[in-house]
Backbone bond lengths (Angstrom), bond angles and torsions (degrees), N, CA, C in turn:
res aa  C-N    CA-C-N  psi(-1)  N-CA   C-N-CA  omega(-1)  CA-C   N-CA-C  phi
1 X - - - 1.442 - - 1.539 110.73 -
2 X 1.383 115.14 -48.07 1.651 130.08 -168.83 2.164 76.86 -73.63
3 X 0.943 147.65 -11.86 1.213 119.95 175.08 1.745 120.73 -82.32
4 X 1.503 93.98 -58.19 1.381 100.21 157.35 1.537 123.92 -54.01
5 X 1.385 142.92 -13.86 1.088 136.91 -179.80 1.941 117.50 -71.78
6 X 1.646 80.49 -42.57 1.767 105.47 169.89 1.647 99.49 -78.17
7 X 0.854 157.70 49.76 1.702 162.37 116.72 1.283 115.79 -90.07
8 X 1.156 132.22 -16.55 1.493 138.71 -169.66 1.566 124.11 -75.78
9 X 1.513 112.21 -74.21 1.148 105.60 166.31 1.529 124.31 -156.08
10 X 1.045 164.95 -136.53 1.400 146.36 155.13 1.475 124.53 -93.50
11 X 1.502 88.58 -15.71 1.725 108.05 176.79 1.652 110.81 -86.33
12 X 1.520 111.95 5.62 1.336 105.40 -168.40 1.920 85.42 -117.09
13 X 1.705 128.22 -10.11 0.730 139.52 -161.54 1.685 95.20 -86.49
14 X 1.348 92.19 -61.08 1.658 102.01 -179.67 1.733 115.22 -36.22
15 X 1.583 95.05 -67.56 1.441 118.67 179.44 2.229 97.23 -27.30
16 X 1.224 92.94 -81.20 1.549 92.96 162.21 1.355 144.92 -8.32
17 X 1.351 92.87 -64.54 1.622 121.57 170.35 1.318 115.39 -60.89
18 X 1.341 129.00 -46.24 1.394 154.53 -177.50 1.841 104.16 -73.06
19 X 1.003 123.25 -28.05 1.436 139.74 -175.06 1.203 112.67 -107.35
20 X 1.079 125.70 12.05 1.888 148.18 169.37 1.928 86.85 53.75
21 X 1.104 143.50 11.72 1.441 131.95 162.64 1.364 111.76 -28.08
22 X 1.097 118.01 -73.33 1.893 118.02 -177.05 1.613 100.86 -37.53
23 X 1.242 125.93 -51.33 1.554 131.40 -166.30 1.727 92.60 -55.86
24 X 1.272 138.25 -52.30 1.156 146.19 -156.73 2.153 106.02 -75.85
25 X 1.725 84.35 -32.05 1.318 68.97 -172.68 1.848 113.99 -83.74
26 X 1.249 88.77 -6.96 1.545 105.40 -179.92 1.550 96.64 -77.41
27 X 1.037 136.27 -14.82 1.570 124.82 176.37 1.731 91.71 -96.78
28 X 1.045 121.57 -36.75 1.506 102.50 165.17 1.151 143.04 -54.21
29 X 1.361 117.12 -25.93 1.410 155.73 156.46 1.447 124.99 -39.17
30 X 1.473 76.01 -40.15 2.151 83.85 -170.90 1.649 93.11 -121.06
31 X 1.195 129.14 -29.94 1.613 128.39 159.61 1.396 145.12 -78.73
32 X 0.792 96.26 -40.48 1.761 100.06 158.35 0.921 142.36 -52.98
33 X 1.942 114.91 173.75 1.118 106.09 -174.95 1.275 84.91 -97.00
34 X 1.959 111.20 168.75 1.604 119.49 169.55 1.333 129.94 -34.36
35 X 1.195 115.52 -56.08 1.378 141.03 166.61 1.368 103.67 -41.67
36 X 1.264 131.22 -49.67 1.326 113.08 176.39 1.604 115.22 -98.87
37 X 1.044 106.57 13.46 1.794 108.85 -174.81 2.015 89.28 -102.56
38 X 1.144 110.03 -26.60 1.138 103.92 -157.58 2.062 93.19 -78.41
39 X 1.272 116.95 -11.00 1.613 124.17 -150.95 2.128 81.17 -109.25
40 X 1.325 113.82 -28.23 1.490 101.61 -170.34 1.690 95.46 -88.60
41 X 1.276 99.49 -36.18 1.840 99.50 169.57 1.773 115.60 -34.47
42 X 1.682 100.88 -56.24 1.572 106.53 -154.78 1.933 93.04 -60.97
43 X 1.885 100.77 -28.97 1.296 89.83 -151.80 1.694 98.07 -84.51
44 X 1.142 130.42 -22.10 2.142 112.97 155.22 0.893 101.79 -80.94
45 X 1.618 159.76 4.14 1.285 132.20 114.31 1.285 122.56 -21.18
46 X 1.340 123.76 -83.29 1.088 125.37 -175.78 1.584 130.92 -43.48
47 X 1.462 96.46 -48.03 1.269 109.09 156.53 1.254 138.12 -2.61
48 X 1.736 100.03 -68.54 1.265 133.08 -164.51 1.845 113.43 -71.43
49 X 1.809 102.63 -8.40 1.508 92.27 -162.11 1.453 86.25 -118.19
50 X 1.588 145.44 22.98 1.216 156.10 138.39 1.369 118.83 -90.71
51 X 1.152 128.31 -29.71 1.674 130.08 -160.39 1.542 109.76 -54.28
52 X 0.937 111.42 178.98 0.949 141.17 169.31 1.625 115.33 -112.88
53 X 1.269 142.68 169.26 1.760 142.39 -171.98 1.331 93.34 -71.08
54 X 1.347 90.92 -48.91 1.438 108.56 -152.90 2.093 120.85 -57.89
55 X 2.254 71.85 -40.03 1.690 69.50 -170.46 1.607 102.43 -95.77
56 X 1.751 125.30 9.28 1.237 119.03 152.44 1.289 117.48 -57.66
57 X 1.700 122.45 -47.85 1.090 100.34 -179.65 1.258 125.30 -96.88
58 X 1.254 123.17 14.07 1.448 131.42 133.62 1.674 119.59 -18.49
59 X 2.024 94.92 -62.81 1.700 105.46 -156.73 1.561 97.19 -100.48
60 X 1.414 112.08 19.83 1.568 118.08 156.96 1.079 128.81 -111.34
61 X 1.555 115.44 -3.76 1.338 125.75 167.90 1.446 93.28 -84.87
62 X 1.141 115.01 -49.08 2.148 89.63 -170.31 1.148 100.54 -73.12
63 X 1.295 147.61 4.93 1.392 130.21 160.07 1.433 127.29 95.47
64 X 1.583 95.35 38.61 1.349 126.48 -171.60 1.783 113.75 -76.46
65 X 0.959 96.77 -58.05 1.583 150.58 176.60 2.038 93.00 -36.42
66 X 1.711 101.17 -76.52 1.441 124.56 -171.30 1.600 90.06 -57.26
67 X 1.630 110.58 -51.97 1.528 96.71 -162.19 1.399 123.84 -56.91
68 X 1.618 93.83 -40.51 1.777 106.47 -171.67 2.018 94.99 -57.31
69 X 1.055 103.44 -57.65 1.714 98.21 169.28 1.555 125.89 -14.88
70 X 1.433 97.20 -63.10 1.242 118.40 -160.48 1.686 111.04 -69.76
71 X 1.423 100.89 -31.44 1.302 107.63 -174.00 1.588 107.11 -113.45
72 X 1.521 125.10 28.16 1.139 128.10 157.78 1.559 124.62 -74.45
73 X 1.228 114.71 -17.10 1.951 127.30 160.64 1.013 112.06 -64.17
74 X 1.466 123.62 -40.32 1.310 132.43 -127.87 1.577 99.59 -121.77
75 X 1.512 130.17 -44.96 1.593 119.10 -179.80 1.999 87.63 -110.55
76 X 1.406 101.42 119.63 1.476 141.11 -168.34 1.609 79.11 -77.12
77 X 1.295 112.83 -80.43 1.482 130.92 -169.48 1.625 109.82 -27.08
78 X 1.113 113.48 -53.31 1.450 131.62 177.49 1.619 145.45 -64.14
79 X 1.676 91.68 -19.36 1.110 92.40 -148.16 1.626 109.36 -68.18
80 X 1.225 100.09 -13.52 1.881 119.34 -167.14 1.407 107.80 -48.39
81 X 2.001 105.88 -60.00 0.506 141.29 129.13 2.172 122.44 16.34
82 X 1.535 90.02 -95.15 1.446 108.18 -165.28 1.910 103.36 -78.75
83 X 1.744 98.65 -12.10 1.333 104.42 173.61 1.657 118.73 -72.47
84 X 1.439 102.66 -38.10 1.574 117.06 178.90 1.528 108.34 -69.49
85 X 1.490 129.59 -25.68 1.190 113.79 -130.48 2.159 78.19 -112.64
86 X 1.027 124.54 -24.50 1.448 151.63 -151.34 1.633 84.39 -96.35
87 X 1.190 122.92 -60.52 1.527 132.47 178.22 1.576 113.25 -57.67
88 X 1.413 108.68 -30.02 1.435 122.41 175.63 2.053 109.07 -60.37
89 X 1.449 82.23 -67.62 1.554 118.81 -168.42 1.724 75.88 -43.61
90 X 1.274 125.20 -78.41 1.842 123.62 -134.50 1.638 87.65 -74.77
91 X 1.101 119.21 -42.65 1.687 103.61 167.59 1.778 145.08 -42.60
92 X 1.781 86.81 -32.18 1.314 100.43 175.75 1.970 108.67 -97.73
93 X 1.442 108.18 -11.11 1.448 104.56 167.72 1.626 107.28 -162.39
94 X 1.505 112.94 105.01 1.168 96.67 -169.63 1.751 134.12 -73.27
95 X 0.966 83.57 -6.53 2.058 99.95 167.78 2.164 102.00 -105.95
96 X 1.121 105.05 61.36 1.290 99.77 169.76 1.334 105.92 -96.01
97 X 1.404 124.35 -3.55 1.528 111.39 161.12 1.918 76.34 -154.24
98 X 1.420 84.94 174.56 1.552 130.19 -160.33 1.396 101.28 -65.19
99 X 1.090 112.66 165.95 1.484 120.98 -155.29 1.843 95.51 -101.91
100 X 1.128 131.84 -29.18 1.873 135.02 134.90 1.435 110.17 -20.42
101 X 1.397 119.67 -75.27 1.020 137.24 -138.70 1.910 97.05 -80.18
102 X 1.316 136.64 -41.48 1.347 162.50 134.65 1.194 96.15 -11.70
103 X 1.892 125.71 -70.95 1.490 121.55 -150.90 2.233 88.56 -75.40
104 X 1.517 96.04 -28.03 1.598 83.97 167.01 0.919 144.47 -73.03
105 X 1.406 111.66 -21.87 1.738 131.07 156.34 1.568 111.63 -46.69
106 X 1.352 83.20 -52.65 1.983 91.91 -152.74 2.034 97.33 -75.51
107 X 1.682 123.35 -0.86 0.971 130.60 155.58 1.389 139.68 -47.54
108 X 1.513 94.14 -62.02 1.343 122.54 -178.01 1.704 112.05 -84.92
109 X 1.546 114.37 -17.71 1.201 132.19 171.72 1.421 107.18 -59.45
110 X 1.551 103.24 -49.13 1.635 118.86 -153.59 1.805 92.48 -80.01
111 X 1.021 120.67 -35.13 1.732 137.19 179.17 1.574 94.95 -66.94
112 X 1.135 143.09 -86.26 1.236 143.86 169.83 1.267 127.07 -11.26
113 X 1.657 96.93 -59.39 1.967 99.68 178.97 1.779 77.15 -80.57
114 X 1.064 163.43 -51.07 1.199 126.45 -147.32 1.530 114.08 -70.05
115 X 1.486 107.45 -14.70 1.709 102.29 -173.33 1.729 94.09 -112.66
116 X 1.223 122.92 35.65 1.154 126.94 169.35 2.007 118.52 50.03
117 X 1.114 94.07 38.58 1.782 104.14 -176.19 1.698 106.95 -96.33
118 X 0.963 134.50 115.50 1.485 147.86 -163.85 1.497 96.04 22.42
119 X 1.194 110.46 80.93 1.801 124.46 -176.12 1.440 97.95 -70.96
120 X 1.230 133.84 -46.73 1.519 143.63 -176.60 1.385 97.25 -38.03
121 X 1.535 115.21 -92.67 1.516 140.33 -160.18 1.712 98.63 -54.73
122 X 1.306 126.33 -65.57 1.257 126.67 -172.44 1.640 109.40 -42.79
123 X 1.138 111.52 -55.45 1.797 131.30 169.75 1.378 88.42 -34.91
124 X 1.129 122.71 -75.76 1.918 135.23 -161.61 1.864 88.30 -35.13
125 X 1.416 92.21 -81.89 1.306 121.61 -164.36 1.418 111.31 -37.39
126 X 1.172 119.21 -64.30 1.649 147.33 157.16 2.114 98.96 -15.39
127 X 0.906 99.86 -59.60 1.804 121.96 -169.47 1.197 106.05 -64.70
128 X 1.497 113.13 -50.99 1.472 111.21 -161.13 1.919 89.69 -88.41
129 X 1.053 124.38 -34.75 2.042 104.42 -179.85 1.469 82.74 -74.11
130 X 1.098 148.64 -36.62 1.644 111.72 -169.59 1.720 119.16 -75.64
131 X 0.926 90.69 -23.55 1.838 104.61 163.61 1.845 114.37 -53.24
132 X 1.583 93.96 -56.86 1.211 111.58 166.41 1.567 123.23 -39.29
133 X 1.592 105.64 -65.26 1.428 102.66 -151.16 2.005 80.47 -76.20
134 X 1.655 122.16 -42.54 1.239 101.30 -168.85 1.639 121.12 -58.36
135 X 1.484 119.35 -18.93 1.662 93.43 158.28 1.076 117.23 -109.69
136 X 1.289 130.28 36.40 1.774 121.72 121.64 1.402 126.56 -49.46
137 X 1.811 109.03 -47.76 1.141 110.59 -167.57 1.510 104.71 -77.63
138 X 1.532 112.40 -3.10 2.250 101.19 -170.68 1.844 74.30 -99.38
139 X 0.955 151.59 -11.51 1.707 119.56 -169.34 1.574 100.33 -88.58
């Protein structure tokens, strides 16, 4: 339900935000079982294709953002998922996390297309932080 709620509109995002929800799902994130990490995933997925900049980097300051990262090796099931929703996020701000955290993306990216796991999206994804970090490095 909390997934579909985050598809709706940005005002249903806020509401959220304002209700420390994201904070909760971030304890789901690092506590749970898969099954339910994989259901708080879809819902900052979803998130990501209503937001606002603002309230992305809102749901990257609590550390939404790092987690879905972190656990992109790790939930197989998801990654489709955490691939779309991550692709969302850097579209709507391309420094929504740290320029570290990117060369760690673009790691586990490079591991992924090498074992052929959503080769499509990762490729996407993969392209657009190297775009990224290279005009960091021309400013």
């Amino acid at each position: 339900m909390l997934s579909n709620i985050c598809t709706e509109k940005k005002e249903a995002v806020e509401g959220l935000l304002e209700r420390k929800v994201y904070e909760k799902l971030l304890k789901v994130l690092k506590e749970d079982s898969e099954d339910v990490k994989k259901e708080a995933i879809w819902a900052i997925g979803n998130t990501a294709t209503v937001c606002d900049v603002e309230q992305a980097r809102r749901v990257a300051q609590i550390g939404l953002i790092g987690e879905m990262i972190s656990l992109l090796d790790k939930m197989k099931a998801s990654q489709k998922v955490a691939l779309e929703g991550l692709t969302e996020y850097f579209e709507k701000d391309k420094n929504i996390v740290g320029s570290e955290e990117r060369s760690r993306l673009i790691g586990m990216l490079d591991r992924m297309i090498e074992e052929g796991e959503n080769s499509a999206k990762a490729v996407s994804l993969r392209l657009m932080l190297i775009d990224i970090n290279n005009s960091e490095g021309n400013n």
